[in-house]
C-alpha positions as CSV (number, residue, x, y, z in Angstrom):
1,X,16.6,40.9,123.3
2,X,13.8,43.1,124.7
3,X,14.7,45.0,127.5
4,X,12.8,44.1,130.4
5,X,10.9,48.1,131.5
6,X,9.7,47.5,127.4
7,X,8.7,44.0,128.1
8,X,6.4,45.0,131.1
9,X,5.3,48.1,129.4
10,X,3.8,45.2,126.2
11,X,2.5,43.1,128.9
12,X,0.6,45.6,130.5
13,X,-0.7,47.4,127.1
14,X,-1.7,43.2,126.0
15,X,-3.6,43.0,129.7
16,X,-5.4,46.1,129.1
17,X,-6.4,45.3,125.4
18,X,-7.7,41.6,126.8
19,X,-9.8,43.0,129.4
20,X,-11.5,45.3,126.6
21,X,-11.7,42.5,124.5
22,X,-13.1,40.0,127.1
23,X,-15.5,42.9,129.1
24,X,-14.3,41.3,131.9
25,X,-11.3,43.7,133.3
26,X,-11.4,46.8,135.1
27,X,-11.7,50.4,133.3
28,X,-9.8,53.0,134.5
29,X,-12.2,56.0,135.8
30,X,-12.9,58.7,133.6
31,X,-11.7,61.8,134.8
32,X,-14.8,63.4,135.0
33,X,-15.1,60.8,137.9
34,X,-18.3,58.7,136.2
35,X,-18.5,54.8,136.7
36,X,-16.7,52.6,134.1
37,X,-18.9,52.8,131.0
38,X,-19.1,48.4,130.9
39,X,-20.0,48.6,134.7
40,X,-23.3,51.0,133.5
41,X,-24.3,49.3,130.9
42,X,-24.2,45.6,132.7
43,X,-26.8,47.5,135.3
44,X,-28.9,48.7,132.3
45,X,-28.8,45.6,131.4
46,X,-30.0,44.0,134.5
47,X,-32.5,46.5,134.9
48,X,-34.4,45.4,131.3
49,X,-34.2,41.9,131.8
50,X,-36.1,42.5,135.7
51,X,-38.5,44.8,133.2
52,X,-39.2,42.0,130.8
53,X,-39.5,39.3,133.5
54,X,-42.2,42.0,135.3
55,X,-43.8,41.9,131.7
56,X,-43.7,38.4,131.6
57,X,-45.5,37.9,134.6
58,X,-47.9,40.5,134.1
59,X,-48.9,39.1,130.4
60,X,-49.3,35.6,131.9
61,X,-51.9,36.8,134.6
62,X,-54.0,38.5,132.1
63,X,-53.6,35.8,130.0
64,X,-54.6,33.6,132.6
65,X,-57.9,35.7,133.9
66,X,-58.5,36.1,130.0
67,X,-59.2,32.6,130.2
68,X,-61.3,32.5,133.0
69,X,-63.3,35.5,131.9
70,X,-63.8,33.3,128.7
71,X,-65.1,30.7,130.2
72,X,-67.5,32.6,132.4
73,X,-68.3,34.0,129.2
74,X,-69.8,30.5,127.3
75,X,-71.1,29.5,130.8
76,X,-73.6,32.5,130.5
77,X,-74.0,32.1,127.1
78,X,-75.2,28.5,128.1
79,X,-77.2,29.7,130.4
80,X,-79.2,32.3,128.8
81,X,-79.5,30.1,125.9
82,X,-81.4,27.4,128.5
83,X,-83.4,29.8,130.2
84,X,-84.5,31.1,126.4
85,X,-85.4,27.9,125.8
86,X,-87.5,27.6,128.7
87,X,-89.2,30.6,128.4
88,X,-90.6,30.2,124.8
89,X,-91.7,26.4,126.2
90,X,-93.4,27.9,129.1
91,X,-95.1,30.6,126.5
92,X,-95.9,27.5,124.3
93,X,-97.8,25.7,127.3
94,X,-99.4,28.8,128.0
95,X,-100.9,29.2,124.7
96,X,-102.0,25.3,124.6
97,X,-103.7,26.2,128.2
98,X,-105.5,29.3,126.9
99,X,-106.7,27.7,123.4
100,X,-108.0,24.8,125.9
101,X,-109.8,27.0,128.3
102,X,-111.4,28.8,125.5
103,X,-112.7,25.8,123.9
104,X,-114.2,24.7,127.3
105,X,-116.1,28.3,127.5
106,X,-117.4,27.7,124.3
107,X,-118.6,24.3,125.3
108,X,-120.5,25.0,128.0
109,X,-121.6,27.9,126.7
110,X,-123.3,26.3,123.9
111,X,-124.8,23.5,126.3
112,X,-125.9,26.3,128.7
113,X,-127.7,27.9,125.4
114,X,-129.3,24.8,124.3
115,X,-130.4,23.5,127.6
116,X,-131.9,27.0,128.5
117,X,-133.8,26.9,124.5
118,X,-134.8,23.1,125.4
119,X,-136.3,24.8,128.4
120,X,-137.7,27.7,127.4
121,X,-139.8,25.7,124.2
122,X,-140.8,23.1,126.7
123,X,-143.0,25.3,128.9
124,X,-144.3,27.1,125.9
125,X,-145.0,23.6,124.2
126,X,-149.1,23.1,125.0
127,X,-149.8,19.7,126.6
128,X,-146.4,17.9,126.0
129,X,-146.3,17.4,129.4
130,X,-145.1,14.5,131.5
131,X,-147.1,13.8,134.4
132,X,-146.8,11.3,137.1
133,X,-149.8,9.4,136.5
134,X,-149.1,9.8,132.5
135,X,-149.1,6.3,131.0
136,X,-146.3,6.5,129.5
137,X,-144.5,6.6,133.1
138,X,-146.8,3.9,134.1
139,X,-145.6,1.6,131.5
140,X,-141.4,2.6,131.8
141,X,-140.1,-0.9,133.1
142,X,-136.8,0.6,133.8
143,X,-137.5,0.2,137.3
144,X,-137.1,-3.4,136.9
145,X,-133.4,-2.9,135.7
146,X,-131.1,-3.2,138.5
147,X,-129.5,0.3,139.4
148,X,-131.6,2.2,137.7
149,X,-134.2,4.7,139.7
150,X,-137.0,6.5,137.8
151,X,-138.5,9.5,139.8
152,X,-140.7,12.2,138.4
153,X,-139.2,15.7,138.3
154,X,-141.7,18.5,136.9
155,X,-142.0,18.4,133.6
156,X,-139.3,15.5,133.0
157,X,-138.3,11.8,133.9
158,X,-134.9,11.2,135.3
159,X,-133.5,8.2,135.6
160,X,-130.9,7.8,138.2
161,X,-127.7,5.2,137.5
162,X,-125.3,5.0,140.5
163,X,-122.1,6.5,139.0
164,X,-119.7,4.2,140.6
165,X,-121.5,1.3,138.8
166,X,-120.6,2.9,135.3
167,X,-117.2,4.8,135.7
168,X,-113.8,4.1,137.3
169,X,-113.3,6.3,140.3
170,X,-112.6,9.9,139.4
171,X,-112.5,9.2,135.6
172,X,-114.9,9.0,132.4
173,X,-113.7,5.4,131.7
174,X,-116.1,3.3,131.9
175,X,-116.1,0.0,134.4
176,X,-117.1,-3.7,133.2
177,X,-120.8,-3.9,133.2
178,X,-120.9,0.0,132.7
179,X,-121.6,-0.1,128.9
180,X,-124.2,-2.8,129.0
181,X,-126.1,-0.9,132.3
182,X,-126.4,2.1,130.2
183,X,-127.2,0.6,126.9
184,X,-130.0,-1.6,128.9
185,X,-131.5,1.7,130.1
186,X,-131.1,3.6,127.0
187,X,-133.0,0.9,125.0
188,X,-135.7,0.8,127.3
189,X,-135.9,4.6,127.0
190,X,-135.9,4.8,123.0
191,X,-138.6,2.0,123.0
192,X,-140.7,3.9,125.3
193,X,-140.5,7.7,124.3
194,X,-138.7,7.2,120.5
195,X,-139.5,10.7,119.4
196,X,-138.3,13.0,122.9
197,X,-135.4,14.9,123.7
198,X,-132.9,13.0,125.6
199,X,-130.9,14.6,128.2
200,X,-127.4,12.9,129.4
201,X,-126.6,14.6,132.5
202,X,-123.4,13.8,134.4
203,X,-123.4,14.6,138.2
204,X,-120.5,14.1,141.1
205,X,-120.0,14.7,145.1
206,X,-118.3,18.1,146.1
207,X,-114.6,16.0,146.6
208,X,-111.9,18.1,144.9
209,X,-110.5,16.4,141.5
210,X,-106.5,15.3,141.4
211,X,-106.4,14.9,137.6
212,X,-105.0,17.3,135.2
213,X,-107.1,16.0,132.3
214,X,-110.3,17.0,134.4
215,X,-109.0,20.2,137.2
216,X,-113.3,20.5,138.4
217,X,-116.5,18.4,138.8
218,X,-117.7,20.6,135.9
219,X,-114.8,18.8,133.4
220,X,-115.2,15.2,135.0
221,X,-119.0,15.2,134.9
222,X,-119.0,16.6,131.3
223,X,-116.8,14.4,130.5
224,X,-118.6,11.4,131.7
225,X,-122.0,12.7,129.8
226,X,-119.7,12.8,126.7
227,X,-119.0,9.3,127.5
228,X,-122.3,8.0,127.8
229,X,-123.3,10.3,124.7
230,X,-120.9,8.9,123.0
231,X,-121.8,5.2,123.5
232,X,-125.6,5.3,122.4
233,X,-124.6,7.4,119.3
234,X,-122.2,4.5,118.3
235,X,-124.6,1.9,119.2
236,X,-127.7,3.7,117.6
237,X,-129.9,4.1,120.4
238,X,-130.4,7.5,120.0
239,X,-129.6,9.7,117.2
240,X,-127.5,12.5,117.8
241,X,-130.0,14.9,117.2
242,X,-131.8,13.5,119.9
243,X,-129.2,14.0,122.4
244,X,-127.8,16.5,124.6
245,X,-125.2,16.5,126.8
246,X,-124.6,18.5,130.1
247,X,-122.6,18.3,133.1
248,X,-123.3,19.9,136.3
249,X,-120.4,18.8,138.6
250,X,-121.5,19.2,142.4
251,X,-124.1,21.9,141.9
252,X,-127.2,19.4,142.2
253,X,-126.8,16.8,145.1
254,X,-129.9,14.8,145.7
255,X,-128.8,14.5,149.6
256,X,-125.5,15.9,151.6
257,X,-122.3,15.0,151.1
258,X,-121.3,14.9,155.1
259,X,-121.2,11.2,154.8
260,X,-119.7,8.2,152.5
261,X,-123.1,7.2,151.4
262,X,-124.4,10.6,150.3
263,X,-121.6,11.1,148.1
264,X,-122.0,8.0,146.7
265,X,-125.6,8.9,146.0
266,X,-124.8,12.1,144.7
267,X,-122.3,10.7,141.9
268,X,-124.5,9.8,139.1
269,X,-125.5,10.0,136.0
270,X,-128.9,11.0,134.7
271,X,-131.1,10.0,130.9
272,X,-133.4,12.8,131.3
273,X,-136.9,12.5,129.0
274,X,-137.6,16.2,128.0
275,X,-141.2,17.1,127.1
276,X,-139.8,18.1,123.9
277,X,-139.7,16.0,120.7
278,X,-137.1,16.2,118.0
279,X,-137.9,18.0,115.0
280,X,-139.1,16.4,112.2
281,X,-136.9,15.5,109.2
């Protein structure tokens, strides 16, 4: 039988070696008076996990703003990429404008050359002129088509058509009974003087233009002359050669444009009969 001082002296030495084994007893202190060396390290312990959740949290925000710096990222990527796209259409546009505007100076400077040579051989052209009491102004019955004015102006003939009896308002379309006025004046003109110069000469009031297509006078009365030009070429009235077109926007008003009625009057067209004669073949 164990004596009962070596019985408690077991127990205690099996306590002790439970609570090393378990980490959950009490140490003695060292004598060196330092914590117990389990009571340290569960603090150290503590300490690293509080570090790693800090880490944790700190790795998730900058994953987080990662993400939103991402996406502002593609946004401006998207953006730039639009505004790119943009640009080299408005450049495109641009270019389409200039090619346009430089074919329009080339235009009208070609009709400004050939009006100006029509001139220029007319007055030095002996006795081709027109006068007022010159039979063959006598005999033009296109006074008898109604519309149609003839008037004597220097060397030429103009005859007058109301514009708004030929196009569509603002426009070089032209209106039902347009094509038929013209052609009936034309043919009365080719019958009459079959061998002169032919000008087609489109006039309008001083009213500003709301069309793209035609941004001046200039551009909407060319543009009706071409019309008109190109009618009696298709129809073989006159022969192309024969023909020339201008298109003098406001610049020429027969009366002032203060009222209705003058601007009325002043949109019109005008077949011109030049003392010249077209060049033989």
């Amino acid at each position: 039988m164990i004596p009962a001082k070596a019985f408690r002296a077991s127990l205690a030495i099996g306590f002790v070696l439970l609570a090393l084994v378990s980490g959950c007893g009490r140490l003695v202190y060292k004598p060196n008076g330092q914590q117990p060396l389990a009571a340290a390290q569960q603090q150290q312990m503590q300490l690293l996990a509080q570090q790693s959740q800090e880490y944790q949290t700190r790795a998730q925000s900058l994953d987080k703003d990662n993400q939103e710096l991402e996406s502002l990222l593609a946004q401006s990527r998207q953006k730039v990429q639009l505004l790119t796209d943009e640009i080299e259409a408005t450049r495109g546009q641009l270019r389409d404008t200039t090619d346009q505007l430089l074919a329009l100076r080339t235009d009208n400077s070609d009709l400004r050359n050939k009006t100006t040579s029509l001139l220029a051989s007319a007055q030095q052209r002996a006795g081709a002129e027109i006068r007022a009491n010159n039979s063959m102004l006598k005999n033009l019955a296109i006074a008898d088509i109604p519309g149609a004015t003839v008037r004597q102006d220097g060397d030429v003939v103009r005859v007058e058509i109301a514009g708004d009896q030929l196009f569509m308002p603002g426009s070089p379309y032209l209106k039902d009974g347009g094509q038929q006025l013209i052609l009936s004046v034309a043919t009365e003109l080719s019958s009459k003087f079959p061998e002169q110069m032919i000008g087609i000469e489109g006039h309008t009031d001083d009213s500003p233009t709301h069309s793209q297509q035609f941004p001046s006078n200039h551009h909407l009365s060319s543009a009706q002359a071409i019309a008109a030009y190109n009618l009696l070429v298709q129809q073989r009235i006159f022969a192309a050669a024969q023909l020339f077109v201008v298109g003098h926007g406001a610049n020429h008003p027969l009366v002032s444009n203060a009222t209705d009625s003058g601007k009325a009057r002043n949109r019109r067209l005008e077949l011109v009969v030049y003392p010249e004669r077209v060049a033989s073949r």
